[in-house]
Structure formats: C-alpha cells, structure tokens
C-alpha positions, 0 to 999 in steps of 0.5 A: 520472513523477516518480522518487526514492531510496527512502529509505536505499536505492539504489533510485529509485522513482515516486511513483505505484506499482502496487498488486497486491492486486487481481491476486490476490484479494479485489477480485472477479474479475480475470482473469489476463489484466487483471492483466497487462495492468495491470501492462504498462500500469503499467510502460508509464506509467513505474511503476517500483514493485510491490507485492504479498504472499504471500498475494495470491491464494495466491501468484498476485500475485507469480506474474502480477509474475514472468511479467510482468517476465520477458516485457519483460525490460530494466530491472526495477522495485522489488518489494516482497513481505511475509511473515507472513500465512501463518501458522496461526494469525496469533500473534507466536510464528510470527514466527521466522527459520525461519517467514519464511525459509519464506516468503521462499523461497517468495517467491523462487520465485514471483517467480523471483528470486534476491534480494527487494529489499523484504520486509516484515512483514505487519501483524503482531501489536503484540506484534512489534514488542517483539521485537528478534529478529524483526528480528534474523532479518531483517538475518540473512536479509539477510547470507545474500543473500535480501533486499536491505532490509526493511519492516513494513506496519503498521495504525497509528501507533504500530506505524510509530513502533516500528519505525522504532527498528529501525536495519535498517527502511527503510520502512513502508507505511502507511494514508495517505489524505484520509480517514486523514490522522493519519500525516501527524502525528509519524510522518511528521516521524520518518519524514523526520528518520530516512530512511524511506521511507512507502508510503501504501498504501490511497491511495483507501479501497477506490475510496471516493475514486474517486467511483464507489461509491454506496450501491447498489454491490452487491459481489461475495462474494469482495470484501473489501469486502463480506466485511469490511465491519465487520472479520469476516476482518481488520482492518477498517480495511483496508476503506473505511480503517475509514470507516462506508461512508455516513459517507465517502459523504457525505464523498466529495460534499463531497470532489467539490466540490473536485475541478477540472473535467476530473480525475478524483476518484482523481486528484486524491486521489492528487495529496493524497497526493503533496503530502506530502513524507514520502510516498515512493510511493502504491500504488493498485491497478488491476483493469485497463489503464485504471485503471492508466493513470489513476493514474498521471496523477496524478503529472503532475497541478499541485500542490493550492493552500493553500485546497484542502489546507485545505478538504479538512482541514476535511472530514476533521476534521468527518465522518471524524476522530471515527470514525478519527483515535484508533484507527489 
C-alpha cells in the first residue's frame, strides 16, 4: 500500500486506513472475534492507521485494537482515539482540560499505551471551537507527555476551516465521499497550503457506495442506520452521509455505471477519494476479514480518468448536491 507522512507529524500513514466504529457498535452485531480478525487482516494488507473512539462501543474498539497489536507485537500502526463524546449532556462547557484528561486516561488504559499519538475532538459543539482554551488544555496534555498530537473530527466545513486557525491542530477528519464532495473545496487548499492531514472518514456513506444496499435492506436495531436515519440519536449526516436513502439509491445506479468491469463498487469510491491530493488517509470500516482485505485493494487500484472524475461530479451535483452541499 501506498505510505505517506501524516501531515506536520513524523508519523507515515497508508492511504487506505482501518475504520473501527464497527468493531465497537452500532453496525449490528459484529462479534469480537471478527473484529479481530478485520484488524489482522487490515494490518496483514499493509494498513498501518486505526481509528477508533472512546465511545465505540464503550470503550470495546480500543479494547479489541490493544489486545490485537499486543498479540503481533513488531512494528505499531497509527492509532487514533477521539475524546469528548462521553459527556452528559454533550455541551461545549464539558470540554475542560480536566474532562478530556479523564477521557484520555481512560484512553490509555484501554489501548494499553503510555502515550496516544492522535486524540481528536469528537464532533463537538461549534461553539468549541471559539474557545482557544480547549485547545490550550491540549498542547498542556501534550507537554505532560499524554499525547503526541491532536485533531478535531468535525461534521462540516466550516468547523474544519476554524480549527485549522489552531497552530497545534494537525489533522481533521472529515465527511469526504462521492456523495459529500464540498471538502474538496476551500478547505482542502487551506488544509494543503497549512499541512494538515484530512482523514476522509464515512468514505462509503454507511455501505451506500458499496452497491450493496437496496431498498429492501432491513437493518438491525442497534444499527445506526436504522436508529438514526432522520438524525434521532446524532447528527444525521453521520448516516448515509446525510443523503435521502432513495435519493443516493438512485445515485448509486448511475455511480455503477462508472465502475470498470471487475471492480468493486466500495473500491472504486474508495479509489475517488485517493484521487485527491489533500486526502491523507480514507477510513472505511470492515465487519470482517474480508471486507478489510477489499478495501485495502483500493489503494492499488490505477488512477480514475478525467472523463470518470467529471462524470461522477455531474452525479453529485444533479441528485445529491441540493440536499447536502450548503448544510455540511
């Protein structure tokens, strides 16, 4: 797999990287025996960046990511945790130093690491990112040897756009797929021009862009696809990336016709996303071993042509554009 420097960072990162919301929850039942053997085979493929969140199953995705890395030993990829999902109610006051030192000790623990090399905000309210001390309590928790380097995961542009005023801030993990494409905007030259490293994270739109869902697809209760599908439990942008589920259906069909004979729909989305220079590393989960080692051909796939890139571009601004592009 292609590797590359993670921004202003030392560390060198695959451009495919492994997704762990799925090992922890909210994707249906994933045992934790495949979500092991996701991560192995992710590793195996050559993946050398995870990530994961407190919150990912209480706790369970960082858990099955320590007893993983522990169990191979030799070199360690990239991890990256977020923090600030755990608070009760989820306000911008909660954001303290204190608050996200709890949750990064409890990091540590699970990951069983003396040092995180990537925390990241986690979706916070707007209003955070109008408050230099949050970021303050950061470099302070850095200095005290708890992180090596700190992120936000945002849910739109213009919460990416603040935080990369914060000198400190060396990534963002953002919305990024063929069905979210307005990062690829003035945050993407900022994110260049600054040195930042862009996580595209929901890179399939909740498996919409793998071909595989249909109008049929019957989820299961504790799927957030099921549970959030108008924005009940969070923002509902998380979810199908905000897309009306028959609105991207009937994207999807037109998106297959662009797919070349003997690829992978997931693939070839995933591929989209790579073409973009500002894109550090994509993030697609896997339940599986298998769907792990499909995403990471990705990386290995030939460049899409101009023609395909524009096609696919008309797509997005027909049909998913008006319901997406102004509100994330």
């Amino acid at each position: 797999m292609r590797q590359h420097s993670f921004g202003r960072t030392d560390f060198t990162v695959s451009d495919i990287g492994f997704g762990a919301w799925q090992i922890g929850g909210s994707w249906g039942e994933v045992s934790e025996a495949d979500g092991r053997a996701a991560l192995n085979a992710a590793l195996d493929a050559g993946m050398t960046f995870v990530d994961t969140a407190d919150v990912y199953g209480d706790g369970r995705s960082e858990r099955i990511i320590a007893e993983v890395l522990k169990a191979r030993g030799g070199a360690r990829p990239m991890v990256a945790t977020k923090a600030g999902r755990r608070l009760n109610p989820h306000v911008a006051g909660g954001y303290t130093k204190a608050n996200l030192e709890g949750f990064i000790d409890r990091s540590l623990h699970n990951l069983g690491v003396e040092r995180l090399d990537l925390v990241q905000l986690h979706c916070p309210p707007a209003e955070v990112y109008y408050h230099p001390e949050v970021f303050e309590g950061l470099e302070e928790l850095k200095r005290a040897g708890k992180i090596a380097h700190y992120g936000v995961s945002v849910e739109n542009v213009e919460q990416a756009l603040k935080a990369i005023e914060y000198p400190g801030v060396v990534s963002v993990q953002i919305i990024f797929n063929l069905f979210r494409q307005r990062p690829a905007g003035l945050f993407f030259q900022e994110a260049r021009r600054r040195n930042v490293a862009v996580i595209a994270r929901v890179p399939l739109a909740s498996g919409l862009l793998s071909g595989k869902i249909t109008a049929a697809t019957q989820f299961a209760a504790e799927d957030h696809r099921n549970f959030n599908r108008h924005g009940e439990a969070f923002d509902v942008g998380e979810t199908f990336a905000g897309v009306p589920l028959e609105t991207g259906l009937q994207a999807v069909e037109e998106v297959r016709k662009l797919v070349p004979a003997g690829t992978a729909m997931a693939a070839f989305a995933l591929r989209w996303i790579l073409m973009h220079e500002a894109v550090t590393v994509a993030i697609p989960g896997a339940r599986n071993a298998a769907q792990a080692q499909a995403n990471a051909a990705a990386s290995g796939l030939p460049a899409l042509s101009p023609d395909v890139m524009a096609a696919a571009k008309d797509i997005y601004d027909r049909l998913i554009a008006p319901h997406v592009h102004q509100r994330w």
